[in-house]
C-alpha positions, -999 to 999 in steps of 0.1 A, spaced: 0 0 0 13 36 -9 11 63 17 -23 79 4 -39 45 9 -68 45 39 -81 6 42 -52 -19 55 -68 -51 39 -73 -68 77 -101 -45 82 -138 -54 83 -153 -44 52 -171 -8 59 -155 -4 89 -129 23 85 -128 59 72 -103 83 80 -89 124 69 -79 124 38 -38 130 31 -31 161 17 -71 173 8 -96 194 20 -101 202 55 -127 180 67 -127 156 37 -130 120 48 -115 91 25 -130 55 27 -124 24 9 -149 -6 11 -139 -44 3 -169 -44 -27 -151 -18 -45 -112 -26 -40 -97 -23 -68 -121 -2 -84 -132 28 -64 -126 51 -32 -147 76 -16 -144 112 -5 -168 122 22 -168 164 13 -185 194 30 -216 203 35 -223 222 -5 -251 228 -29 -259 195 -55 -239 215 -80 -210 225 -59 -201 189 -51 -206 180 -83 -178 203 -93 -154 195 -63 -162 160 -72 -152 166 -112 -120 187 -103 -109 155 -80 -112 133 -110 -143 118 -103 -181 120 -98 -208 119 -70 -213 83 -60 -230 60 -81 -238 22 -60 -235 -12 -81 -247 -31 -54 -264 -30 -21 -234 -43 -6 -212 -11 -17 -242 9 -2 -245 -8 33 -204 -6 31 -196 26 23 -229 44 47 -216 23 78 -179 39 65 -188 75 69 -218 76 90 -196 85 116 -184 116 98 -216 127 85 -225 163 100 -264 155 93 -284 127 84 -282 135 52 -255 132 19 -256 145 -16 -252 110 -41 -244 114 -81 -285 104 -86 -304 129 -104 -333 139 -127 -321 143 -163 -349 170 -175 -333 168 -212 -341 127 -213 -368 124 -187 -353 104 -162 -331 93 -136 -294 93 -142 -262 90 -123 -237 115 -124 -216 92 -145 -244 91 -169 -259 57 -165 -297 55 -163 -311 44 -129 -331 19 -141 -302 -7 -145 -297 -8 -111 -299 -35 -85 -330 -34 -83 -336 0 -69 -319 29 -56 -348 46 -44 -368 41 -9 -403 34 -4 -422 60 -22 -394 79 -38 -387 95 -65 -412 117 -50 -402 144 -74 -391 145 -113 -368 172 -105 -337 177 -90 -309 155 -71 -304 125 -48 -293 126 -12 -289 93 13 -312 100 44 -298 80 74 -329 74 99 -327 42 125 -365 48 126 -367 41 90 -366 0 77 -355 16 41 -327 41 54 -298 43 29 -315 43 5 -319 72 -24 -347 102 -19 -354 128 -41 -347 164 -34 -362 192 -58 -340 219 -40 -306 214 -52 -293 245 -34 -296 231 2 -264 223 18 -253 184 27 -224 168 26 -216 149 1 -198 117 -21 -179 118 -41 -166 85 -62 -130 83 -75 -108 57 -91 -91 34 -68 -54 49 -71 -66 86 -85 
């Protein structure tokens, strides 16, 4: 492992999140075992849907996009202790030009296991994503829609594993 790695390979999948080397102040890095290999994640400041887009872009990379519930469940346990609020901007959001769902990466959110969304969402054809974290909930972690792109959460971002 170089020195900007963050998971040593004997830790519990999910289970460890730390400051990132040489970032932003208050950016958290993770790695997760479904993703090794492939991805890392950068827990950023709370910032509007389009700001975090753009830090996200000028790091290389794009707000999250999940593959699998098991990245989901990994990654949400990773930074839930870092997490300001209960809430966290995600790459999901409501292409008005195509009508639909999209990730930030550009895939449609249709092809995904099976759903991103929680019960009753998308509750709104407009606007972004965030993950709202509620013990209360059965279906927390999971995608609900936000019209108001403006509100500040924090958000995650999804880079290239070794970017």
């Amino acid at each position: 492992l170089n020195t900007t790695s963050i998971l040593c390979e004997r830790e519990p999948p999910g289970s460890f999140a730390a400051p990132c080397a040489n970032d932003d102040a208050g950016a958290i890095c993770a790695r997760v075992q479904a993703t090794v290999g492939k991805k890392r994640y950068v827990l950023g400041p709370a910032s509007s849907w389009d700001v975090a887009r753009a830090a996200c872009a000028a790091r290389g990379g794009v707000l999250a996009r999940f593959d699998s519930a098991a990245e989901r469940e990994e990654i949400v346990a990773a930074v839930e202790p870092f997490l300001v609020a209960s809430d966290f901007w995600i790459g999901l959001h409501f292409d008005a030009d195509a009508g639909a769902w999209t990730w930030d990466d550009g895939a449609p959110a249709t092809a995904d296991f099976p759903t991103p969304w929680a019960d009753l969402e998308p509750s709104t054809n407009a606007g972004a994503a965030s993950i709202h974290l509620d013990v209360s909930r059965f279906d927390t972690h999971l995608a609900r829609a936000r019209a108001d792109t403006t509100q500040t959460l924090q958000y995650l971002c999804q880079l290239a594993d070794g970017a």
